[in-house]
Backbone as a ProteinNet text record, in pm:
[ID]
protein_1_A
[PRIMARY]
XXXXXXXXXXXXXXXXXXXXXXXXXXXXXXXXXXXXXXXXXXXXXXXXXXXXXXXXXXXXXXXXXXXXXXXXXXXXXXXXXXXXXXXXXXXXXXXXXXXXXXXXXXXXXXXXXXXXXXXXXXXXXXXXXXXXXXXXXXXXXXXXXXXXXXXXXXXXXXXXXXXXXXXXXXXXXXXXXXXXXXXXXXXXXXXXXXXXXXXXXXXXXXXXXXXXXXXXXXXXXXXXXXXXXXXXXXXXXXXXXXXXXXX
[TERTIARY]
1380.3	1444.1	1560.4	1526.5	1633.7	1760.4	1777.1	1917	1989.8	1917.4	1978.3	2039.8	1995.7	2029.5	2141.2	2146.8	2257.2	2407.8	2338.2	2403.5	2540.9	2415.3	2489.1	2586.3	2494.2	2572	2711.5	2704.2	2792.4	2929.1	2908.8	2978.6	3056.7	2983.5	3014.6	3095.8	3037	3196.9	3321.1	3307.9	3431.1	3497.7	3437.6	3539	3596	3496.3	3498	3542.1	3493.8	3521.2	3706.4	3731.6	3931.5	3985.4	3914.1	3974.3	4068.1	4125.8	4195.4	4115.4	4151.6	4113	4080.1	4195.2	4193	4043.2	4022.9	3870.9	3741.3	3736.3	3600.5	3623.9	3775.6	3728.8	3670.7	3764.7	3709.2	3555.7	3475.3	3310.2	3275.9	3283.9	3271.1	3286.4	3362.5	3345.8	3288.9	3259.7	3189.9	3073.6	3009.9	2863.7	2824.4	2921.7	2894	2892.4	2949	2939.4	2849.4	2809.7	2642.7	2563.3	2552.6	2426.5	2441.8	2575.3	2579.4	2526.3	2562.9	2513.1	2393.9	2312.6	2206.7	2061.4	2087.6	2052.3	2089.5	2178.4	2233.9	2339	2416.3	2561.5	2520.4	2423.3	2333.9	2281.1	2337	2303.3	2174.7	2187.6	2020.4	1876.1	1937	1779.6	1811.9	1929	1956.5	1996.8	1856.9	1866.4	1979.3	2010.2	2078.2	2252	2233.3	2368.9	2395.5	2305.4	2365.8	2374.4	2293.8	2361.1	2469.1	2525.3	2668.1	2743.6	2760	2870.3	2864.3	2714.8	2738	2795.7	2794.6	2853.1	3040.1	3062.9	3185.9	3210.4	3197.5	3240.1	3268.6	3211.7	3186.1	3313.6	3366.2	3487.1	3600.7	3570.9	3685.6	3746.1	3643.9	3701.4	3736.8	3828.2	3874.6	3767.4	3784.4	3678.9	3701.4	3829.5	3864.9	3823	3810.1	3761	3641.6	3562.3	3428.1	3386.9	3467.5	3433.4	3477.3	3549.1	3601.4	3517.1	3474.3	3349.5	3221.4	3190	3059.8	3094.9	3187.1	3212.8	3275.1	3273	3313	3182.9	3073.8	2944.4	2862	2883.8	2821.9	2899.5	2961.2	3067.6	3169.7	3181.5	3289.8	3427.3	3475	3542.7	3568.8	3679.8	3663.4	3677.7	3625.2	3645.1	3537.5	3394.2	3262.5	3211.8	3244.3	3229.6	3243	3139.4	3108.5	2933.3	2878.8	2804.6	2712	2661.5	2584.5	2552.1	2556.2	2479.8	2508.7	2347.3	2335.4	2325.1	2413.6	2425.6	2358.7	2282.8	2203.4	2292	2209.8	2293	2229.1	2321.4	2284.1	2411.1	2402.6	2528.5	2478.3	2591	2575.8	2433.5	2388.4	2268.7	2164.1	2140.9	2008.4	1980	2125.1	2117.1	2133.4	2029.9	1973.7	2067.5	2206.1	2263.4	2278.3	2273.9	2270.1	2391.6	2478.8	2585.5	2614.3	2591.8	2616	2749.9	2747.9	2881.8	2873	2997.1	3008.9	3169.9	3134.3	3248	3231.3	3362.9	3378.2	3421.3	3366.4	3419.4	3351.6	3251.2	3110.3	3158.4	3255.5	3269.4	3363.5	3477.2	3591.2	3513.6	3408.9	3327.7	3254	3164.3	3076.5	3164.5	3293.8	3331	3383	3421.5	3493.7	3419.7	3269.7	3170.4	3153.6	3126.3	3082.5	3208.8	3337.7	3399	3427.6	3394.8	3384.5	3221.3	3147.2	3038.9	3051.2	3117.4	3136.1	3263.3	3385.5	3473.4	3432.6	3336.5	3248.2	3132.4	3110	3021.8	2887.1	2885.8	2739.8	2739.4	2656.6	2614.9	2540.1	2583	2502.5	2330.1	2280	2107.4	2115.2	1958.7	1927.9	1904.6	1853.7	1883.6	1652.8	1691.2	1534.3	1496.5	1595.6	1571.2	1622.4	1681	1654.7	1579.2	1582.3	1573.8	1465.5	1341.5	1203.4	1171.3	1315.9	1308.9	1365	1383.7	1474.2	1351.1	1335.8	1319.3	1360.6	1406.8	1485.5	1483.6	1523.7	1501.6	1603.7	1555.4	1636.9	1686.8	1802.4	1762.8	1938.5	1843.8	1921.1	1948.2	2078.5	2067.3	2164.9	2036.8	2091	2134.6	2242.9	2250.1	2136.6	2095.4	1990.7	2048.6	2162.6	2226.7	2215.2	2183.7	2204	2038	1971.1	1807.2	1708.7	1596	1461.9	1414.9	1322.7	1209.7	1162.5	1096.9	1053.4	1089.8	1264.9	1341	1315.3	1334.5	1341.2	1228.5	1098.1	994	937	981.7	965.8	1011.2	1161.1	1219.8	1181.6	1211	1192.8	1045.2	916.4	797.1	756	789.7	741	838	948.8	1034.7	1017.4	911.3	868	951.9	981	1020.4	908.9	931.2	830.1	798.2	934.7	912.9	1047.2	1015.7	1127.1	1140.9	1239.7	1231.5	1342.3	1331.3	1387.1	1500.5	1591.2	1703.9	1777.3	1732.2	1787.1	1908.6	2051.5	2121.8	2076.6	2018.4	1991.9	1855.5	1807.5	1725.4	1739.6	1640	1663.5	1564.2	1587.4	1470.6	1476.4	1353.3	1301.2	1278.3	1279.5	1233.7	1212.1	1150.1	1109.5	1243.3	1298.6	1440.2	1421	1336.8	1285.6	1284.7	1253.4	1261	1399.1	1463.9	1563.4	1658.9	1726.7	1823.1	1701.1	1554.5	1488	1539.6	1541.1	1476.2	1662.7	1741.1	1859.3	1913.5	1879.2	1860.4	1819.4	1690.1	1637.8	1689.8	1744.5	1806.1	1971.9	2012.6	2181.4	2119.6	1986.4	1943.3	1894.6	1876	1868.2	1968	2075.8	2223.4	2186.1	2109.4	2121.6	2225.9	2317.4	2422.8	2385.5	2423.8	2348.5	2498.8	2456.5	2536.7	2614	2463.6	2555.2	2381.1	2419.6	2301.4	2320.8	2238.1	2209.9	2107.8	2120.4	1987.9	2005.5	1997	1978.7	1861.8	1948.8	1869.3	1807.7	1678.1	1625.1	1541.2	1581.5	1542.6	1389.9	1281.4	1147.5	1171.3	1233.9	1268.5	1375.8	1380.9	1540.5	1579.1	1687	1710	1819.4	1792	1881.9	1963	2112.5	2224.8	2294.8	2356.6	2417.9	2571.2	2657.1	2757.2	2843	2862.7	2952.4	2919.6	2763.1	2731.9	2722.2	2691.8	2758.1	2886.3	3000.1	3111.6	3142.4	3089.1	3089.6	3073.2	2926.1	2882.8	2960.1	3015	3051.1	3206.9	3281.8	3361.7	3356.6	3245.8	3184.9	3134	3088	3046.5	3175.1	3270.3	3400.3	3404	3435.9	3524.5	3473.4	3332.6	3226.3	3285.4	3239.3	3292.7	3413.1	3470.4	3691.8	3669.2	3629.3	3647.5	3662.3	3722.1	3756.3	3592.8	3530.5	3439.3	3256.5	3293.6	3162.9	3138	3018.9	2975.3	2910.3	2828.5	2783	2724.7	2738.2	2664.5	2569.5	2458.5	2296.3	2302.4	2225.2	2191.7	2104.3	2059	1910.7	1973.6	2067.8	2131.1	2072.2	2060.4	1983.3	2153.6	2225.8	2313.7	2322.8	2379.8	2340.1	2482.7	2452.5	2464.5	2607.7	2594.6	2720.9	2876.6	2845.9	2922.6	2992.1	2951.1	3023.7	3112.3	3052.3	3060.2	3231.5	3250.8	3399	3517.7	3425.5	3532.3	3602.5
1388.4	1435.5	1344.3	1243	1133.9	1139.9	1152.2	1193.3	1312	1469.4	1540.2	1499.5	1481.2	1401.6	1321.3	1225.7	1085.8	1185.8	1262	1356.7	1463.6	1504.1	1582.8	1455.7	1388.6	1287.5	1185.4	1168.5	1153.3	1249.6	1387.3	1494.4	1428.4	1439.9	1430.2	1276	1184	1091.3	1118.2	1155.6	1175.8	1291	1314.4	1429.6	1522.5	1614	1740.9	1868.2	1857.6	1920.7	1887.5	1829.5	1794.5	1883.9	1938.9	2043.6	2162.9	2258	2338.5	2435.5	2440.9	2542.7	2687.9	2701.2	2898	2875	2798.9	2822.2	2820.6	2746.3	2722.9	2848.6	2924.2	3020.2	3164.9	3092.7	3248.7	3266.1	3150.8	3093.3	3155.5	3127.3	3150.1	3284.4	3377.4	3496.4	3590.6	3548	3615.5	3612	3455	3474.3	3574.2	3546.9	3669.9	3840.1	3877.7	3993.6	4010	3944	3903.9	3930.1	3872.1	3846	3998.8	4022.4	4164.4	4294.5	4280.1	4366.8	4395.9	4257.3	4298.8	4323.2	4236.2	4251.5	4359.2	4409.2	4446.1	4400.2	4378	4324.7	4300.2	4280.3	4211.3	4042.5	4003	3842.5	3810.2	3845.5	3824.3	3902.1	4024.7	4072.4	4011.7	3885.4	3901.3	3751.5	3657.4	3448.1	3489.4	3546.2	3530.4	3522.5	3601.3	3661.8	3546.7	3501.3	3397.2	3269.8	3206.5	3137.1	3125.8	3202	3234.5	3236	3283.9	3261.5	3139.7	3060.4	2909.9	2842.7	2855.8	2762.1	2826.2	2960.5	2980.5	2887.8	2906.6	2831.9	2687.8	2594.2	2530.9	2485.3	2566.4	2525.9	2644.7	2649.5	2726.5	2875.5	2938.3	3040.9	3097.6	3200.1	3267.7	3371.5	3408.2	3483.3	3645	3640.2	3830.8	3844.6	3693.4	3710.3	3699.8	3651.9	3663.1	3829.3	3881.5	3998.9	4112.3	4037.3	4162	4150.7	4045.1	4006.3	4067.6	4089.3	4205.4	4301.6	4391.8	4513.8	4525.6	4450	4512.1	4474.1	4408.5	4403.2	4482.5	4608.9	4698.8	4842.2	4814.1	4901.6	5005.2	4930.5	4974.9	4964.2	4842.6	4820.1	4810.8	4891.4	4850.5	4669.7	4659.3	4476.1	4453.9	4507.5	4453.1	4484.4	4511.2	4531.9	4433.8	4327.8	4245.5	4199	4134.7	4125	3951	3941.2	3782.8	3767.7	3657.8	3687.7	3494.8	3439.2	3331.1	3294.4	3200.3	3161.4	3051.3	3027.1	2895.1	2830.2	2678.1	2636.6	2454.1	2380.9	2264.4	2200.1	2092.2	1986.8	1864.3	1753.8	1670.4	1576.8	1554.5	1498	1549.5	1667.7	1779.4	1764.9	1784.1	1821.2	1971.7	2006.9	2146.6	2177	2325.8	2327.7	2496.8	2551.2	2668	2694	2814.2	2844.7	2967.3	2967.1	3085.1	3160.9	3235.8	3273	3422.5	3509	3639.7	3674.2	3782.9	3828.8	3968	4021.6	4165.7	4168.4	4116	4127.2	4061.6	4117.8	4043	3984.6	4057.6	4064.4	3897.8	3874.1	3793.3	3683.3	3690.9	3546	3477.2	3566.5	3504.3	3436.9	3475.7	3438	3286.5	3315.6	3205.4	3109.4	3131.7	3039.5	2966.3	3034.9	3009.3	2912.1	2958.9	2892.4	2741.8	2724.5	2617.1	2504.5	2599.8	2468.8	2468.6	2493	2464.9	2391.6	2394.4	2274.5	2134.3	2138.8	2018.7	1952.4	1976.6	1910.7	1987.5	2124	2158.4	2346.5	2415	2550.4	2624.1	2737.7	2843.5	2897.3	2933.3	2928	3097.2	3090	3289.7	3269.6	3344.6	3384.7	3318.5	3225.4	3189	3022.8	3027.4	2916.1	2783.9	2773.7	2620.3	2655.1	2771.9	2813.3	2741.1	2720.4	2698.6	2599.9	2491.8	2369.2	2333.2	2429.8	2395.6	2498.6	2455.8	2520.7	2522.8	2610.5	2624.3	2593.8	2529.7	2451.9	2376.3	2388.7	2323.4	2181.5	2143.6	2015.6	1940.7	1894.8	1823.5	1619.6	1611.5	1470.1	1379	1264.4	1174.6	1013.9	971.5	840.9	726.6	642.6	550.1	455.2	446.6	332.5	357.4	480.8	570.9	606.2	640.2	731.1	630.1	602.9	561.7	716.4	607.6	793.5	846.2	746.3	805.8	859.6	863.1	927.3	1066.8	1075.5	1196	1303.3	1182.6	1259	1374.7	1257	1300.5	1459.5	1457.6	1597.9	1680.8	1632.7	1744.2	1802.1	1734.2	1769	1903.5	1821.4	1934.4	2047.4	2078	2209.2	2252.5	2172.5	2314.4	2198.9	2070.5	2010.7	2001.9	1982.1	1988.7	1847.2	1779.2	1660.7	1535.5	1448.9	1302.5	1259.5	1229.8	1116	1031.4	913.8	788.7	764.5	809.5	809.7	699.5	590.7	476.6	416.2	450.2	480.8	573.2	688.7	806.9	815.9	928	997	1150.7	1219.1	1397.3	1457.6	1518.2	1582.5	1761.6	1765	1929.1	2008.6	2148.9	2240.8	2384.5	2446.9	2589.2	2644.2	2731.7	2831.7	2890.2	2929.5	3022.7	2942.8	2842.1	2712.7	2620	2624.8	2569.8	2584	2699.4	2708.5	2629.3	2648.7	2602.7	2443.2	2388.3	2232.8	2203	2278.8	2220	2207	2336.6	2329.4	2234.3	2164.1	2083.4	1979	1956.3	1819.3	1790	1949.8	1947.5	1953.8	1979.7	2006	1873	1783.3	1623.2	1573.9	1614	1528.5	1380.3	1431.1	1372.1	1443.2	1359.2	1434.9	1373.5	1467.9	1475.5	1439.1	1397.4	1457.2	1546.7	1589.5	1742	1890.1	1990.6	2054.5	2140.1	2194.5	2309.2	2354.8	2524.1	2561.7	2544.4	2483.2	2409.1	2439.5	2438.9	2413.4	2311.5	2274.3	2109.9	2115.1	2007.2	2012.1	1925.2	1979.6	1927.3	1758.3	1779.6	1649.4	1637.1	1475.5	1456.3	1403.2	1418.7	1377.8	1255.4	1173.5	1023.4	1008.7	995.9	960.5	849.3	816.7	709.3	726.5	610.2	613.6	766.8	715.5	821.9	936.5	946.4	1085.1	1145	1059.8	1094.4	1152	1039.8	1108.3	1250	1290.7	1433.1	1503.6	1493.3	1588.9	1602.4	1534	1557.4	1616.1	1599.2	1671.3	1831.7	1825.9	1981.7	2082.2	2012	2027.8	2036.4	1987.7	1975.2	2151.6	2147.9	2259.7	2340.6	2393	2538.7	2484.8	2424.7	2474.4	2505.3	2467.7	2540	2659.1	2699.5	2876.7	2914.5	3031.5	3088.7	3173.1	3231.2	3310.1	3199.5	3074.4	3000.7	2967.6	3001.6	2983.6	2840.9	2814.1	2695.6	2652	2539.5	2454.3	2349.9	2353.8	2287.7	2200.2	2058.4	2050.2	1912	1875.8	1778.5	1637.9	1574.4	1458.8	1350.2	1296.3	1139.1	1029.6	1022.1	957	803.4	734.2	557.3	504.1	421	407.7	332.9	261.2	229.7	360.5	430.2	506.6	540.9	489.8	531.3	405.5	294.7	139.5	133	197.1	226.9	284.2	379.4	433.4	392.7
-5105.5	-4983.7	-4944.7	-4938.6	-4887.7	-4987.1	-5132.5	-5205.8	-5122.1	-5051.2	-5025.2	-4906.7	-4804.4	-4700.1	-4746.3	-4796.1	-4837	-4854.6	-4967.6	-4984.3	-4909.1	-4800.1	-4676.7	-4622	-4598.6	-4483.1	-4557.1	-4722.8	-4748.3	-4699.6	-4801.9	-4734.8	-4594.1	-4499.6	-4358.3	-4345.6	-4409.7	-4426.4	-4506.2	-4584.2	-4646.4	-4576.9	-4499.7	-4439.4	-4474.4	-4554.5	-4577.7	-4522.7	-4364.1	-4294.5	-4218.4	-4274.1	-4249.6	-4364.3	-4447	-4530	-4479.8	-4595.2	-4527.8	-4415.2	-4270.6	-4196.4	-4193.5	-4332.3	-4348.9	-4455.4	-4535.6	-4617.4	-4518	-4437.5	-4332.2	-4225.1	-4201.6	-4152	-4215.9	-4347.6	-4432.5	-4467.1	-4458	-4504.2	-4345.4	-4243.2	-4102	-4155.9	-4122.3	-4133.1	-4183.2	-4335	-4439.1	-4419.4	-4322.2	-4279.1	-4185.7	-4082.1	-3975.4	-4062.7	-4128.4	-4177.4	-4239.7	-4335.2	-4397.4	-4324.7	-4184.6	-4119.6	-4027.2	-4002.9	-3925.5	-4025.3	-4156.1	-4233	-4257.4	-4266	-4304.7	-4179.8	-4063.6	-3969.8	-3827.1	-3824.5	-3707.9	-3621.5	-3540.4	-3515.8	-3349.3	-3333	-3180.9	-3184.4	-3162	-3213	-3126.3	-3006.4	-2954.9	-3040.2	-3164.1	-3228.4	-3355.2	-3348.9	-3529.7	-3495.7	-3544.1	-3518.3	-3623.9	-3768.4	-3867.7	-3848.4	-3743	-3680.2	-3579.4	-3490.1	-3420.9	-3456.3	-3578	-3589.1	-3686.5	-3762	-3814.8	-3695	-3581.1	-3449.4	-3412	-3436.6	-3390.5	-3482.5	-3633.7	-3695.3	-3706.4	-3687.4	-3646.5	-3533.9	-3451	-3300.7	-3368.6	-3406.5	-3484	-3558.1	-3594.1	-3699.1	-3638.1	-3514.8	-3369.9	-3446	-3515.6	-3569	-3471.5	-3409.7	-3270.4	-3238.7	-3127.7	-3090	-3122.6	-3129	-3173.8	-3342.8	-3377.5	-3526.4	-3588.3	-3495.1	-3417	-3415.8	-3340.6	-3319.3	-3357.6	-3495.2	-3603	-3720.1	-3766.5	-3850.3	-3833.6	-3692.4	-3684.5	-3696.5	-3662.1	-3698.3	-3804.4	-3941.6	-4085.4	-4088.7	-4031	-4115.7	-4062.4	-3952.3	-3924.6	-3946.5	-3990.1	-4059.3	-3982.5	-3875.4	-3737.8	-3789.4	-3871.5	-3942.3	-4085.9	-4171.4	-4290.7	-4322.1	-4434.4	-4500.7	-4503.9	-4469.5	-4487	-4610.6	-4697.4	-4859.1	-4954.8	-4892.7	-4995.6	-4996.4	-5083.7	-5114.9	-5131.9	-5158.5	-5139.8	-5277.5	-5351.8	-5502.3	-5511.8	-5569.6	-5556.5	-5728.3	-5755.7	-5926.4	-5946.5	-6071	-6069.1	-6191.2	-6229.4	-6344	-6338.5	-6412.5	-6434.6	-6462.8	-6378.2	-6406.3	-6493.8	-6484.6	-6600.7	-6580.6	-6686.3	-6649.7	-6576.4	-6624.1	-6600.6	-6432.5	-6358.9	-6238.1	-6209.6	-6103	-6090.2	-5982.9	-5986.8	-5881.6	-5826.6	-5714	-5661.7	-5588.6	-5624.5	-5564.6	-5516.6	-5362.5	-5276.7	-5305.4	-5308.4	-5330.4	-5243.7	-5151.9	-5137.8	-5136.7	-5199.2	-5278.3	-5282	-5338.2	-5333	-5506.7	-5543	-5725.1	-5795.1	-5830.8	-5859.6	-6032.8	-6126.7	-6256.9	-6246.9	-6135.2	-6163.6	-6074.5	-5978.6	-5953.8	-6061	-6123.3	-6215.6	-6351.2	-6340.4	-6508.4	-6392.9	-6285.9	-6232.4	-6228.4	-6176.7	-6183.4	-6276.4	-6392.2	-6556.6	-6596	-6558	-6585.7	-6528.1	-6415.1	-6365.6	-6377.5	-6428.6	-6478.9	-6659.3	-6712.6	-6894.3	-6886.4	-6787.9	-6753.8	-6732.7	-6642.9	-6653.3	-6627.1	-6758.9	-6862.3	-6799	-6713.9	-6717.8	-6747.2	-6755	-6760.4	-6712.7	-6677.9	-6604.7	-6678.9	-6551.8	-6608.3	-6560.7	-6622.2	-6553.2	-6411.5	-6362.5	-6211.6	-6214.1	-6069.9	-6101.4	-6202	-6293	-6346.5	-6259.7	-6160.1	-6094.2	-5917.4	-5860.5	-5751.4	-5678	-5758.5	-5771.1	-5715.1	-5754.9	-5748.8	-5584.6	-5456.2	-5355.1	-5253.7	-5155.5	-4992.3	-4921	-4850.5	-4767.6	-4624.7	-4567.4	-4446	-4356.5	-4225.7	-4131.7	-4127.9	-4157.8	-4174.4	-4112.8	-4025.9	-3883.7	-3883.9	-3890.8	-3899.6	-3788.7	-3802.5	-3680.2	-3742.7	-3674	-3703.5	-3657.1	-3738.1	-3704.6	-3559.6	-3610.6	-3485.9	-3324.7	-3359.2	-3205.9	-3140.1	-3211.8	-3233.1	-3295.1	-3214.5	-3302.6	-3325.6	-3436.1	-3515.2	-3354.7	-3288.9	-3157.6	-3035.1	-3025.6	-2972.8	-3071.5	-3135.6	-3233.5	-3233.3	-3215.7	-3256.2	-3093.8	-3006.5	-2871.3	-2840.4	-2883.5	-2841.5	-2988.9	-3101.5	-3181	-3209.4	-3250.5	-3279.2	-3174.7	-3006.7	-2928.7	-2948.9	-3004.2	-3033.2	-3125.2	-3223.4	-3332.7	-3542.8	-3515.4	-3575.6	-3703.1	-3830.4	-3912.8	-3975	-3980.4	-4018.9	-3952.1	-4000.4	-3972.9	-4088.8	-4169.9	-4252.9	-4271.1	-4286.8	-4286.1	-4404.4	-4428.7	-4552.5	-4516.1	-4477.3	-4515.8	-4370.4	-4347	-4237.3	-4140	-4154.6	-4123.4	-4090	-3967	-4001.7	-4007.7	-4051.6	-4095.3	-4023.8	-3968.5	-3864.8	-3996.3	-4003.1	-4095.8	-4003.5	-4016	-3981.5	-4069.3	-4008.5	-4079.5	-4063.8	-4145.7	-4106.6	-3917	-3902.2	-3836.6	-3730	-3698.4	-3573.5	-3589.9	-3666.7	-3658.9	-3510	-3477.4	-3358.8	-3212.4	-3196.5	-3135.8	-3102.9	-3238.1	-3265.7	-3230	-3273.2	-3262	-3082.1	-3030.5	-2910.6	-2801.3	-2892.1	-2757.7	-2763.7	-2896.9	-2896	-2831.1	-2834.7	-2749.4	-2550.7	-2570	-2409.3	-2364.3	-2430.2	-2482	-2467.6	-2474	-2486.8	-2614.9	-2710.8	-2817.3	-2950.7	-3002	-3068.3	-3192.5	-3319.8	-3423.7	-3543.4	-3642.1	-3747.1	-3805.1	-3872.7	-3854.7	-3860.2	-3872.3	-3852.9	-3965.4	-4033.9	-4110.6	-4162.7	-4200.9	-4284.5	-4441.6	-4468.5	-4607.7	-4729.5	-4883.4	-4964.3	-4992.6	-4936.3	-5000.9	-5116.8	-5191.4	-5333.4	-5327.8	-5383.5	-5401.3	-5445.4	-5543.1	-5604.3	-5657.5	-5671.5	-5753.8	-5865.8	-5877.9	-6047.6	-6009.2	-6028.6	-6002	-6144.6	-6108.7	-6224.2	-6185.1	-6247.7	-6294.2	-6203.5	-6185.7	-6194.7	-6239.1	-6409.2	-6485.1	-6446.4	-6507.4	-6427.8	-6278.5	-6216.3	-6074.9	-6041.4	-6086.3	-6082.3	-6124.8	-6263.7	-6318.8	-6219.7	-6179.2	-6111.2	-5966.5	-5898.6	-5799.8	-5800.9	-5927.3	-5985.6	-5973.1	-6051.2	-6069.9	-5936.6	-5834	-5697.5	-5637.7	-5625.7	-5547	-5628	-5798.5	-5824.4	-5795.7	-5741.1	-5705.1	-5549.2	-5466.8	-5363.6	-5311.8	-5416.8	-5394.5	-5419	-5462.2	-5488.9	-5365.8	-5354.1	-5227	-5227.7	-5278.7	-5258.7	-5233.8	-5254.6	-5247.1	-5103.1	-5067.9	-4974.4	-4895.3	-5027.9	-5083.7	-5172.1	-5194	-5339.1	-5296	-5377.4	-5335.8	-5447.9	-5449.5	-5557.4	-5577.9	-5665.6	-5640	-5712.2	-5715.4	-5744.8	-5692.2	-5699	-5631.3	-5687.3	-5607.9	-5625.7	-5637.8	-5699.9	-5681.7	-5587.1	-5473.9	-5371	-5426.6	-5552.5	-5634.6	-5602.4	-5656.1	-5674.8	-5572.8	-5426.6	-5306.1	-5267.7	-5339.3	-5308.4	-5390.2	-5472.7	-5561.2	-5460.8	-5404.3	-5312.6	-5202.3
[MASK]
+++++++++++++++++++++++++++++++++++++++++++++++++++++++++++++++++++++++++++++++++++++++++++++++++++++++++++++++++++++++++++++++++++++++++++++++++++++++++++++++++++++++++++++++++++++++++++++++++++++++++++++++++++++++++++++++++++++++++++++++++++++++

């Protein structure tokens, strides 16, 4: 658990989110239509739907775009004609990785995919072959400097929190998908401020690499989440603390 975490929270230093604006709104949007499609375009009968508007808000997608995103995903509007399709595979050094992707061109993603894990140094699996290895879960993080476990445990346990764990700088507060907006809630009704929040793939276990291979892989992770159609990329790396120490 603690690699995925390091992980996220690396992400969140390097400042990922300073990326281009038009990609995080186009990811923002495509969720809301997702979640309007498959649920209904009522965010109070559809948690799926609201929290896609929270993580829009989030990255200030506008609100008329907000509310053009539910209606192509309830089909008020044309543009909701795309689809969700999750690719599995393996990066360098028998790292297990999952890539969300939605798209309206299911033939020119997958070669794009394929093509971007045999660039470097890893390959696409059948559908099922790494999935097995990840649960899906809430998973909320706080800086240590700021939060004891028992600040944490106080507001989150009683909101439905599943676990705490200790990643070293960090802690990660778990939750069920399903209690997540709950647990995130009590902690903004807390005026405790977090990292960052998401429903996340967490990997059972991890596969710890090296340096070289680190670098690969995070190569390979950068090039799946550039695609314009990736949603996101998961993956069970156990990184060595070296490799950040370069940067």
């Amino acid at each position: 658990m603690a690699g995925h975490s390091k992980w996220a929270n690396i992400q969140h230093r390097k400042g990922r989110q300073d990326a281009k604006r038009a990609k995080f709104f186009t990811k923002a949007a495509k969720d809301i239509i997702l979640a309007a499609k498959a649920g209904g375009g009522n965010p109070e009968d559809n948690s799926t739907l609201r929290l896609a508007i929270q993580k829009a808000k989030e990255v200030n997608l506008p609100k008329d775009k907000i509310e053009n995103a539910i209606k192509k995903g309830t089909g008020e509007l044309a543009g909701g004609d795309i689809m969700e399709i999750l690719y599995e595979g393996y990066g360098p050094g028998g790292v297990a990785m999952m890539v969300e992707v939605a798209t309206d061109n299911k033939n020119r993603i997958v070669a794009e995919i394929r093509h971007a894990f045999t660039k470097h140094g890893g390959n696409m699996a059948e559908a099922g072959a790494v999935s097995y290895m990840f649960n899906k879960k809430g998973v909320i993080v706080f800086d240590k400097e700021k939060y004891t476990e028992d600040d944490l445990m106080e507001v989150g346990l009683e909101a439905g929190a599943e676990d705490i764990i200790d990643d070293g700088d960090t802690f990660t507060v778990q939750t069920e998908p399903g209690d997540f907006m709950a647990v995130q809630q009590a902690f903004v009704d807390a005026s405790m401020e977090y990292q960052s929040a998401e429903v996340d793939q967490v990997p059972e276990n991890l596969v710890p690499v090296d340096v070289s291979n680190g670098k690969k892989v995070m190569t390979l992770f950068e090039a799946l989440e550039d695609n314009d159609d990736t949603q996101k990329v998961y993956l069970n790396a156990d990184f060595p603390d070296e490799l950040f120490d370069e940067e």
